[in-house]
C-alpha positions in Angstrom: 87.8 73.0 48.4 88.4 76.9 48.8 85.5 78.8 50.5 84.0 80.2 47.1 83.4 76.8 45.7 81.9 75.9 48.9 79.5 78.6 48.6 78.7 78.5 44.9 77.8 74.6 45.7 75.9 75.7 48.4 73.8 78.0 46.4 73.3 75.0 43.8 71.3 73.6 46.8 74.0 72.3 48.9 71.4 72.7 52.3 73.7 71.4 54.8 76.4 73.9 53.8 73.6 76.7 53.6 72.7 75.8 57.5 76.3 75.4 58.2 77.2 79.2 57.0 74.0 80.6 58.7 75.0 79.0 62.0 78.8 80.5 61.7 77.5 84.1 60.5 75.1 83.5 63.8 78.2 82.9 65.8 80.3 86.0 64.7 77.4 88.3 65.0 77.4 86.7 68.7 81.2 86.8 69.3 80.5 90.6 67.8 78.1 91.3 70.7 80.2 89.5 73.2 83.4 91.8 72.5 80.9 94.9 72.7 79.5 93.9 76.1 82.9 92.8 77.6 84.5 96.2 77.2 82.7 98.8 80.0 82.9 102.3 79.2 83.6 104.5 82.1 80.9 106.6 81.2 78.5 104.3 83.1 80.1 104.7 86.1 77.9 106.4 88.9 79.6 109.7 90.6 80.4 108.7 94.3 82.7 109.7 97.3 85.9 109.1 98.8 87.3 109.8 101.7 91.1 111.0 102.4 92.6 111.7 106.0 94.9 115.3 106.2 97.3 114.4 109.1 98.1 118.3 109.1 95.0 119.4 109.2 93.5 116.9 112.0 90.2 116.2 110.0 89.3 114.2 107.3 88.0 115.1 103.6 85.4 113.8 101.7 85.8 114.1 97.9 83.5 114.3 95.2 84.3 111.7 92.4 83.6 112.0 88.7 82.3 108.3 87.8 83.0 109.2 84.2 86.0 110.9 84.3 87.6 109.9 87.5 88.2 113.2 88.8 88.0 114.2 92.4 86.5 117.3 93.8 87.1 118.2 97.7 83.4 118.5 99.2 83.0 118.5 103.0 85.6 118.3 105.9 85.2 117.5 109.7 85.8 119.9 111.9 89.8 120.1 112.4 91.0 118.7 115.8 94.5 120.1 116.5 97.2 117.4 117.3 95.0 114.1 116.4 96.9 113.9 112.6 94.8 111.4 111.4 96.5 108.8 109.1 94.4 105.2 108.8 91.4 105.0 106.9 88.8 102.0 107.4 85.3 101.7 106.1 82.7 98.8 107.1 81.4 97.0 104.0 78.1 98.2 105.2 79.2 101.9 104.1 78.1 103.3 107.4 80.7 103.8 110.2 84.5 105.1 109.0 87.3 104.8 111.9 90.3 107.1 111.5 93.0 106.2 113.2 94.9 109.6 115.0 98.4 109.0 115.2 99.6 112.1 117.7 96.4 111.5 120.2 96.6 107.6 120.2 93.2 107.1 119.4 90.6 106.1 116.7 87.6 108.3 115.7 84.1 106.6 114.7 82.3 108.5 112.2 78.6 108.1 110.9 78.4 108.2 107.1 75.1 110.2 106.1 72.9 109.5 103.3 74.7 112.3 101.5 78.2 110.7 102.3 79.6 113.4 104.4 80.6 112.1 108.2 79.1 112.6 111.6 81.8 112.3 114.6 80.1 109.8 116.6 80.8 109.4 120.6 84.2 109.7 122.1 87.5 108.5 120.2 88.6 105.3 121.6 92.2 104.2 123.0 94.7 103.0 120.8 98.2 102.0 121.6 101.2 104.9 120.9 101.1 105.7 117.5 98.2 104.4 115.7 98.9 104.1 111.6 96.8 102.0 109.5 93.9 100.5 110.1 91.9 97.7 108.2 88.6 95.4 108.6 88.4 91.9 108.3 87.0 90.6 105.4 83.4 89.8 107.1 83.3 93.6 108.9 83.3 92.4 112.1 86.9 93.4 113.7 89.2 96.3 113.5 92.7 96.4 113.5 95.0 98.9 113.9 98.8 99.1 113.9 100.7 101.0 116.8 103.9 102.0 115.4 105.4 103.0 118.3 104.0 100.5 121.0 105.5 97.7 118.6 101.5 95.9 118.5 98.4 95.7 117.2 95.1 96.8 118.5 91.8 94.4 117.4 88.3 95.6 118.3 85.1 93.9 117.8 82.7 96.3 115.7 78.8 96.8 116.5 77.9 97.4 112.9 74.3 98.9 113.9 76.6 101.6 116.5 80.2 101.5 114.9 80.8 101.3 118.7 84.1 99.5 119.0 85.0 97.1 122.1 89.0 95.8 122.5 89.0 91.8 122.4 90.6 90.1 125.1 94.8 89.8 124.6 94.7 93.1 122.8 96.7 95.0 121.8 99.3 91.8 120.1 102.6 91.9 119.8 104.0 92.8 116.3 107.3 93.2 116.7 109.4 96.6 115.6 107.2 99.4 114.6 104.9 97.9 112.6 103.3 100.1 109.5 101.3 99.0 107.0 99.3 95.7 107.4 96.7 93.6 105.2 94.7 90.5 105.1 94.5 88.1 102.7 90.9 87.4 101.3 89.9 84.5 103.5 90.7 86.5 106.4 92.8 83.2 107.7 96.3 85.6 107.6 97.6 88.7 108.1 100.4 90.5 108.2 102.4 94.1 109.0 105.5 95.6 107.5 108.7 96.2 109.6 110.5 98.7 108.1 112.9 99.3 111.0 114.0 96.3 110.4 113.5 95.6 107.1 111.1 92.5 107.7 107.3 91.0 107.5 105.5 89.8 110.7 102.4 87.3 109.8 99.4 86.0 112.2 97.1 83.6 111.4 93.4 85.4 112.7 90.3 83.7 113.7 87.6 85.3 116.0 89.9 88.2 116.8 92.5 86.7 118.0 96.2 87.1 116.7 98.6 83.5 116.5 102.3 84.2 115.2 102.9 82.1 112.0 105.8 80.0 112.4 109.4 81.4 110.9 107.9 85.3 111.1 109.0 87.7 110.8 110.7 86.6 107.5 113.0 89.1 105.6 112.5 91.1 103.2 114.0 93.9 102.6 115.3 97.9 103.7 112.7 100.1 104.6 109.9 97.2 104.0 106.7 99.5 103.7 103.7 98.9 102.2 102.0 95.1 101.1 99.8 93.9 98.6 98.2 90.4 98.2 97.5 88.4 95.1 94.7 86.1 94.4 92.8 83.9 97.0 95.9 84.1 99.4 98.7 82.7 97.2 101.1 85.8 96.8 102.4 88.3 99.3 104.6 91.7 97.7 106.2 94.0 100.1 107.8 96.7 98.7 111.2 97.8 100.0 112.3 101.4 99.1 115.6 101.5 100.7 117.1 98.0 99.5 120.1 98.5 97.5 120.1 96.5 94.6 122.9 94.2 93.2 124.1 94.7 89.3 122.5 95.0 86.9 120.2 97.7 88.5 122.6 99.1 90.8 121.5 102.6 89.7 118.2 101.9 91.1 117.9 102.1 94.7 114.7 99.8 96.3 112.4 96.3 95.1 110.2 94.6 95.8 109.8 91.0 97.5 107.4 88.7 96.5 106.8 85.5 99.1 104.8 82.7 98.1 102.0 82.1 101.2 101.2 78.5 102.6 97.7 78.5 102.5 97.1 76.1 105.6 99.7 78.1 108.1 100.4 81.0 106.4 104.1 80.7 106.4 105.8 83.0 103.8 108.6 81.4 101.4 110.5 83.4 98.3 109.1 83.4 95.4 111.9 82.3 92.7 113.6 85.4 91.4 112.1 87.7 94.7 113.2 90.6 94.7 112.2 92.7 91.5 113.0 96.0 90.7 112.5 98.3 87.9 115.6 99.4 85.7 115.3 102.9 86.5 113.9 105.3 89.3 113.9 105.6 93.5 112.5 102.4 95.7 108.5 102.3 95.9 106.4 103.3 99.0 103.5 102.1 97.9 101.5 99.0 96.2 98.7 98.2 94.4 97.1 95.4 92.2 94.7 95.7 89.3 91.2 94.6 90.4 91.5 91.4 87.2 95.3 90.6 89.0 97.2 91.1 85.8 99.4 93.9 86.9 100.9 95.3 90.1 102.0 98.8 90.6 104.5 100.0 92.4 104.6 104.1 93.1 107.8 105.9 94.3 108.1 109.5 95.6 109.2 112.3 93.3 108.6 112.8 89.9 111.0 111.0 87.8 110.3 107.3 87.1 107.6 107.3 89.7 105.7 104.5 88.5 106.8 100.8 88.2 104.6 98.3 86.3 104.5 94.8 86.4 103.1 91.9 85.4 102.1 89.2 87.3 102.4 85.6 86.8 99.7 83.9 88.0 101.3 80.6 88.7 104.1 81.4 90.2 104.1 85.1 91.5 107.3 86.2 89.6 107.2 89.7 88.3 108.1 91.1 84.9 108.6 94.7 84.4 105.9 95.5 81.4 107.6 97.2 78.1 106.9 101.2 79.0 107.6 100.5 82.8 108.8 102.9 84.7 106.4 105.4 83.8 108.1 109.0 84.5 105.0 110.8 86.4 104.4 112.5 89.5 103.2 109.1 91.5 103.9 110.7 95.1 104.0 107.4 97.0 101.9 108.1 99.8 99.2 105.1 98.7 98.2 103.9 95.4 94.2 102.3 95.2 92.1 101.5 92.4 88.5 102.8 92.3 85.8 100.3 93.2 85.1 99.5 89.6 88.7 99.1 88.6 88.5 101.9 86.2 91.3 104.8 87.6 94.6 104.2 89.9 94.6 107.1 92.8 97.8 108.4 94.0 98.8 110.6 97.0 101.6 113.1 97.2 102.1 116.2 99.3 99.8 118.0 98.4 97.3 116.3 95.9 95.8 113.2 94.1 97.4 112.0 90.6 94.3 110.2 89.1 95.5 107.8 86.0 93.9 105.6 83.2 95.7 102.2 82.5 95.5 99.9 79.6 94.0 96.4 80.7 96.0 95.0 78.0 99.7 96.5 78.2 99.7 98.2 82.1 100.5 101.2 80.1 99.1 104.3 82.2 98.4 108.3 82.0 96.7 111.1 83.6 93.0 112.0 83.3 92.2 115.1 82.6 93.1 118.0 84.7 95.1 115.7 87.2 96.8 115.9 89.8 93.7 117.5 92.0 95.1 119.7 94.1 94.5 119.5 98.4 96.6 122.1 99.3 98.3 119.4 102.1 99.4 116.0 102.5 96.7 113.3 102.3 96.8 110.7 104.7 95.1 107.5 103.4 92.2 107.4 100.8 88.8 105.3 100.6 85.7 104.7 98.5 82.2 105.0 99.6 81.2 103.1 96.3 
């Protein structure tokens, strides 16, 4: 029976079809409404700060952002200390102490964030080891650790979150073996682990009340240059990016991947992921990672300006990665670090001497500038985060 004859029967007094088309044309009003509510413009977004460190500069800047737009405007800076070049960034989930790790003075600045979001140098910086170059909290804001690239370790400090004073734990700094860069946990906090790039590997610990274990069979390889991590999902899938691995046909004409290790979720061990590694078919080996905030897509940003941008999606059960249709996107990425905003909405970008700022599709990956970017710094940023 075609709709029309349904509804002409209905209207002959047909009740039961009469309820039934009330309760659909309830449904799609609903479904309507849900569609609506699901999509967030960014024009609700509150304007808040950032903070980026400028290694040249030995201070650090905090930046106005644009909510709606996702612009960035440079506000205060601490006063510049000559020959600290501070390069880690790491904020306490409380939003009230940032440490900045000072790579030429070996040691790690505590700053009180104000009510107004600029930063008060609190105390005397603390000892790192030689070379300190990122930093990162634990997922429950109660240690710090900090990679010394050139003491081949790891520094881990208890935090006073009422102070920000830091305190070393026992058996610090760890052993992590050659120059160890970038380094992440995964979102239970059980694992983390550190780039190699001297050697082209990844280093994993297991972490529990400060303390560092070696996971068995680390480091693992991974690749030239290995540099820069993300993690996927509730500690299922590890990507290193490795900007100097030379790639077998057909992409010989692109030099770098990335690796993609599945993670043991009682010991942390790290095993391929089938397919590992994945490159793009065009453009120079990615410095820096990043995953969307819903863990459809990862991003992968390469110095210069041609084919600068990598997109991928990611397969959720099985970590492989497949290069979305417009990938690589040919902007000025810069490769220094790649974050998305607290609310997801805008992908940040360092280069030498500014912050790209990009919009992305939820749908396709696809990405382009906001308005009026790249915001210019007039020197190299270090490492950027969100007071949000």
């Amino acid at each position: 029976m075609s709709f029309l004859t349904e509804a002409r029967a209905a209207l002959a007094g047909h009740n039961s079809l009469r309820r039934r088309l009330t309760r659909l044309t309830s449904l799609a009003i609903l479904a309507s409404l849900s569609i609506s509510c699901s999509t967030t413009s960014n024009s609700s977004n509150p304007n808040h700060s950032a903070y980026v460190s400028l290694p040249d500069r030995g201070s650090v800047l905090q930046l106005q952002v644009n909510g709606a737009t996702g612009s960035v405007t440079p506000s205060v800076q601490t006063p510049q200390v000559q020959g600290t070049s501070p390069t880690g960034l790491a904020l306490l989930p409380l939003k009230n102490f940032l440490y900045a790790a000072n790579s030429n003075a070996d040691t790690i600045s505590i700053y009180k964030v104000n009510p107004d979001g600029t930063l008060t140098l609190t105390g005397t910086p603390i000892q790192a080891g030689n070379g300190p170059n990122v930093a990162v909290i634990d997922p429950s804001g109660s240690f710090l650790l900090v990679t010394n690239n050139f003491s081949d370790n790891i520094s881990v400090y208890s935090i006073n979150s009422s102070s920000g004073a830091l305190t070393q734990v026992a058996n610090s700094p760890f052993p992590a073996s050659s120059n160890p860069t970038d380094i992440a946990f995964t979102p239970s906090g059980n694992f983390v682990y550190v780039t190699n790039p001297g050697i082209g590997m990844v280093t994993g610990f297991s972490f529990s009340n400060g303390q560092l274990t070696p996971i068995p069979n680390t480091p693992v390889k991974s690749g030239a240059g290995a540099n820069a991590l993300a993690v996927y999902g509730n500690d299922q899938y590890l990507y290193v990016a490795n900007p100097t691995a030379i790639n077998p046909a057909p992409n010989t004409l692109t030099t770098g991947n990335i690796s993609a290790f599945n993670i043991d979720p009682t010991t942390g061990e790290l095993t391929p992921v089938t397919g590992s590694p994945f490159t793009s078919s065009a453009g120079s080996g990615p410095s820096a990672l990043t995953i969307t905030p819903n863990g459809q897509f990862l991003y992968a940003v390469t110095p210069g300006t041609s084919f600068s941008i990598w997109c991928f999606a990611i397969d959720a059960l099985n970590g492989q990665l497949t290069a979305t249709t417009n990938s690589p996107f040919s902007l000025a990425g810069g490769g220094l670090f790649a974050l998305f905003d607290p609310t997801g909405s805008y992908l940040y970008t360092g280069s030498d001497t500014n912050i790209a700022v990009y919009n992305y599709s939820q749908g396709t990956g696809d990405i382009e500038p906001v308005s009026n970017s790249p915001f210019a710094l007039q020197t190299a940023p270090g490492r950027m985060v969100f007071l949000h």
